[in-house]
C-alpha positions in Angstrom: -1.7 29.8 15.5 1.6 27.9 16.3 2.7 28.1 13.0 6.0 25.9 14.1 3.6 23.3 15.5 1.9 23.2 12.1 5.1 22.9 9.8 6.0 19.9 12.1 2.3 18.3 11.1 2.7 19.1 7.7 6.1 17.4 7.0 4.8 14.3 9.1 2.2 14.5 6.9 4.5 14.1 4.0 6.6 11.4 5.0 3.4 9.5 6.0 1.9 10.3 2.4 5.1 9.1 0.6 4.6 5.4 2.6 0.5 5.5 1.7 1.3 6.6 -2.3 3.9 3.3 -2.4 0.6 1.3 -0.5 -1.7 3.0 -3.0 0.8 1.9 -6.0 -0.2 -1.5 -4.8 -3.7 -1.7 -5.3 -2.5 0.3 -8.6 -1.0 -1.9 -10.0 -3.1 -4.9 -9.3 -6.3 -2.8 -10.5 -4.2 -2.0 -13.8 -3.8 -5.7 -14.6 -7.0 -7.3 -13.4 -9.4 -5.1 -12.6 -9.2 -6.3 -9.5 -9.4 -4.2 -5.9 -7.4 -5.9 -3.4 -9.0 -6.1 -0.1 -6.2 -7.9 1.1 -3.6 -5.9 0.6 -3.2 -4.5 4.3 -3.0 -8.2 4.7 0.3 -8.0 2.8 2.1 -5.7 4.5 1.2 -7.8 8.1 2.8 -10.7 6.6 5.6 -9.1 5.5 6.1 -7.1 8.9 5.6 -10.3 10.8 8.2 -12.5 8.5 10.8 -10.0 8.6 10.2 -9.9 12.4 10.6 -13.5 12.4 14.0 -13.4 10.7 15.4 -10.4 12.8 13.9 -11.3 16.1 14.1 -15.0 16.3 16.7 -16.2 14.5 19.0 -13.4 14.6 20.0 -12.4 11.3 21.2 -9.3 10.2 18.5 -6.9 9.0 20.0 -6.2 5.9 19.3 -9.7 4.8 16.3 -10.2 6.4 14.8 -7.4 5.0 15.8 -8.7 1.3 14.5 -12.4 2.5 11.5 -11.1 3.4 11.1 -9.2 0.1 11.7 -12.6 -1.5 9.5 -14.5 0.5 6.7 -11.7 -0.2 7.7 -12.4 -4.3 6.9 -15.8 -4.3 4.1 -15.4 -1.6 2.1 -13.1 -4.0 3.2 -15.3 -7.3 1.3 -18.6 -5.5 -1.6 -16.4 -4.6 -2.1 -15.6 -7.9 -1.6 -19.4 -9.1 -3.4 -21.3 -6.3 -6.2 -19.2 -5.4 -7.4 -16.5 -8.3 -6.5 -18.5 -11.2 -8.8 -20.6 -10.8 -11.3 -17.6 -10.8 -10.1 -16.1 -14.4 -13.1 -15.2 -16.3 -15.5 -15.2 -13.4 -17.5 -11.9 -12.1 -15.3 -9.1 -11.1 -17.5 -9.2 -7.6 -16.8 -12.8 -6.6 -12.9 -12.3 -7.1 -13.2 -9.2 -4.8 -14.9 -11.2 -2.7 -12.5 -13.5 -2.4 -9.8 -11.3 -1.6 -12.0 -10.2 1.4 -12.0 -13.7 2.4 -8.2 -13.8 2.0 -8.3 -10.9 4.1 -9.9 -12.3 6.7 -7.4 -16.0 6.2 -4.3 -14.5 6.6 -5.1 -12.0 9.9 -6.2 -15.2 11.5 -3.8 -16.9 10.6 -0.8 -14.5 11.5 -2.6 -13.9 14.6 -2.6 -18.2 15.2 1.2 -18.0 14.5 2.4 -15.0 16.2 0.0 -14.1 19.0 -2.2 -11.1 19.2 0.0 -8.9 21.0 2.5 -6.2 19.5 6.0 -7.1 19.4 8.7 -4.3 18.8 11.5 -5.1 16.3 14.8 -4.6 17.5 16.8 -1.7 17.1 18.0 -2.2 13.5 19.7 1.7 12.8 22.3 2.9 14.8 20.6 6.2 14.6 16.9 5.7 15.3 15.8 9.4 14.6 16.4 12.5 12.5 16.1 15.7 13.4 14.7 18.1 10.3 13.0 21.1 10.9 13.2 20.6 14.1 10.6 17.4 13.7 12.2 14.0 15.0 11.4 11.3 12.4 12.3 8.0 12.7 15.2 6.8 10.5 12.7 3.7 9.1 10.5 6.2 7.7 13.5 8.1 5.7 14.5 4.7 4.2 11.1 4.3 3.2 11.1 7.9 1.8 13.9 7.1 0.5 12.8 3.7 -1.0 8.8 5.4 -1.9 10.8 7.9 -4.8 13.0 5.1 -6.0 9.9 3.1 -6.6 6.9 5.6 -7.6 9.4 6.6 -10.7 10.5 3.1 -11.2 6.7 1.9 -11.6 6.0 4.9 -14.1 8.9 3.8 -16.6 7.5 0.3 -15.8 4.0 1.2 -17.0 5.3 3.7 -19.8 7.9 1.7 -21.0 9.0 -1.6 -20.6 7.4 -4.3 -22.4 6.0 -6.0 -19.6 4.4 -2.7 -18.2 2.6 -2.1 -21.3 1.9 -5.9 -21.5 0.0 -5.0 -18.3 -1.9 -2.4 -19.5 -3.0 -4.0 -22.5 -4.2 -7.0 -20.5 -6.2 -4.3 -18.2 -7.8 -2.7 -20.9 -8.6 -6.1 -22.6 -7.9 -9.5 -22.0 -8.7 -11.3 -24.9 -6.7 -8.7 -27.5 -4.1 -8.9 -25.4 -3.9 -12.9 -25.4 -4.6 -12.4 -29.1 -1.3 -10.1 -29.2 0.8 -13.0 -27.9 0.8 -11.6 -24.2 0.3 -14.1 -21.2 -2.8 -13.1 -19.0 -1.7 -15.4 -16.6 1.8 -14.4 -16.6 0.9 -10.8 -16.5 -2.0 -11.6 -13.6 0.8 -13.6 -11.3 3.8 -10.8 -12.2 1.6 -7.9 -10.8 0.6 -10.0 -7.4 4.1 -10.9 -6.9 5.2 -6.9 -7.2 2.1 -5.6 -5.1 2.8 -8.6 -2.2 6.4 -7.5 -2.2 6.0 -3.3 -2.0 3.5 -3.7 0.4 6.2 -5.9 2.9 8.5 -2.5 2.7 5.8 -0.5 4.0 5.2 -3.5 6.4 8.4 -3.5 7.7 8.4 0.1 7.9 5.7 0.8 10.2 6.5 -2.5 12.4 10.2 -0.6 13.1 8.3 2.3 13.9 5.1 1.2 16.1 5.6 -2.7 16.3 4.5 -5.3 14.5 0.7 -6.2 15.5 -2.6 -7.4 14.1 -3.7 -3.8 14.1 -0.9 -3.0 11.1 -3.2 -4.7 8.2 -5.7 -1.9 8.9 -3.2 0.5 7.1 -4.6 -1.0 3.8 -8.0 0.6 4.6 -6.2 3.8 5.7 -4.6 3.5 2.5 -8.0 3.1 0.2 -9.1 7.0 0.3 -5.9 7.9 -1.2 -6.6 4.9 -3.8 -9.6 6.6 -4.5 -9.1 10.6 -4.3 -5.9 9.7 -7.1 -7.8 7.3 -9.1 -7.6 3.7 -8.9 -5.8 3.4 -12.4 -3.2 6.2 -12.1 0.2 6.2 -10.8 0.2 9.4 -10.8 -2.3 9.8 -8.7 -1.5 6.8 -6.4 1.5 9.1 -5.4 -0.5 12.2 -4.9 -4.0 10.8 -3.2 -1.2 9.1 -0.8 0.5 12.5 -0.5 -2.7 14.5 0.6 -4.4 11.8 2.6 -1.6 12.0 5.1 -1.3 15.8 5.0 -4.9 15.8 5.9 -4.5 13.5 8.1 -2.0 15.7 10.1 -3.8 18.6 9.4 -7.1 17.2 11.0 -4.9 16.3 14.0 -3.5 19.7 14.4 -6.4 21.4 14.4 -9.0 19.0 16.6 -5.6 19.8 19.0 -6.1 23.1 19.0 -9.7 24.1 18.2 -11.8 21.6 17.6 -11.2 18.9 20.2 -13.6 16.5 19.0 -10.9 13.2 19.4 -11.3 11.4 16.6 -10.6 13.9 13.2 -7.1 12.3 12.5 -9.0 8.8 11.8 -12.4 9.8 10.1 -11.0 13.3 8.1 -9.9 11.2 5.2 -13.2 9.5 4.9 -15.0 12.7 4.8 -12.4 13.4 2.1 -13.3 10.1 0.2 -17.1 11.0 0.1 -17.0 14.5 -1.4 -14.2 13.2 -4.2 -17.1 10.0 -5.2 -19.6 12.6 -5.3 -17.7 14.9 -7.2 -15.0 13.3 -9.5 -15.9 9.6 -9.0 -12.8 8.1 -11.2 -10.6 10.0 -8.7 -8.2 13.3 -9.7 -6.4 11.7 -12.3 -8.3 8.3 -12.7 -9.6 7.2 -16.4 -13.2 8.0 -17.2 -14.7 5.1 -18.0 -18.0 6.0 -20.3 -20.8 3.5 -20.7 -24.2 3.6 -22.9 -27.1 1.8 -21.3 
């Protein structure tokens, strides 16, 4: 075994992970507030990837700034999704709200694709230093600064759940709407606060993957990549947002490295986390670290 080759998966694996557990903090934290799984979410990080882009590409701006316009952009772009389209929706079935979202989904890649073309564009070159040699692995700079970024965040969302008020405002509006209204906490406000946060994380990882492999209608399928990590933490945990996104892309690499060397079947880097996402529903259905949720009948 070419036990060099495999440490060179293995950390690609965790660099990868670390961008799908800030994805997976995404449908998190929408789930924590609503109840709600966002099928749109790969959605998000397109539009963020293609506005930044946009900024960059077109009319030349630094990428400093354009990266903190797009994040701004992506603020108020989840804040009127909330308002304009699911509002309206509050109190309705949990299945026609997900629903919607697929719909969404299927609005925005359409309409990106209408705007931008349906051909990949590469950003420019936005680090003077495009990669980074560790253990003897190249990695891209863009996916250090989302390392980077993916730490800062995952510990900045636990203290926000665990302890500011508007984190356990959150939580109390997840667990129940109507003692939480009663408690003097807007549902609404809390609803539109935690679309506005998930629209905006997801543009980082956007932005990171369109430096890295070019900004395309293919990118809003990393959402779906992203939902067997969702699952295998639990869809309520932060916790285990972090570590489902941490061994999905280990797996990932793993399943690559060795369909490269034993297996050769072709296609084990793209179907192994599905596999993975079966056994964990059959097995631990809230996830490893996802809240049982116990119901008489």
């Amino acid at each position: 075994m070419n036990w060099e080759l495999l440490l060179k998966f293995v950390l690609n694996g965790v660099i990868v992970g670390m961008l799908y557990g800030m994805v997976a903090l995404c449908f998190t934290l929408i789930y924590k507030a609503s109840k709600i799984v966002n099928f749109a979410q790969g959605e998000f990080l397109l539009v963020g990837a293609w506005i930044c882009w946009a900024v960059v590409a077109q009319y030349e701006v630094p990428f400093f700034w354009a990266f903190l316009i797009t994040l701004a952009f992506m603020a108020v772009f989840g804040f009127l999704i909330q308002i304009v389209i699911l509002r309206p929706l509050i109190g309705e079935p949990i299945i026609s709200i997900i629903m919607v979202t697929v719909g969404l989904s299927i609005f925005l890649q359409a309409t990106m694709k209408w705007i931008f073309g349906v051909h990949a564009k590469p950003f420019p070159d936005v680090f003077p230093v495009k990669t980074v040699q560790i253990a003897g692995l190249n990695i891209e700079t863009a996916y250090i600064m989302s390392t980077a970024i993916a730490v800062i965040g995952m510990a900045g969302f636990a203290w926000f759940f665990k302890v500011s008020k508007t984190g356990l405002a959150m939580r109390a509006t997840a667990f129940d709407q109507q003692v939480a209204a009663s408690l003097g906490v807007s549902v609404k406000k809390m609803f539109a606060l935690s679309w506005a946060i998930s629209a905006t994380v997801s543009a980082i990882a956007g932005v990171v993957v369109g430096i890295v492999n070019g900004v395309s209608a293919s990118l809003s399928a990393f959402g779906i990549k992203v939902f067997p990590a969702v699952i295998v933490g639990g869809l309520d945990s932060i916790i285990g947002a972090v570590v489902g996104g941490l061994i999905i892309g280990i797996l990932e690499n793993l399943a690559e490295f060795f369909d490269g060397q034993y297996f050769h079947l072709g296609n084990m880097y793209e179907v192994a986390p599905f596999y993975v996402l079966i056994v964990i529903l059959m097995i631990k259905p809230y996830g490893l670290f996802g809240t049982k949720d116990i119901e008489r009948i």
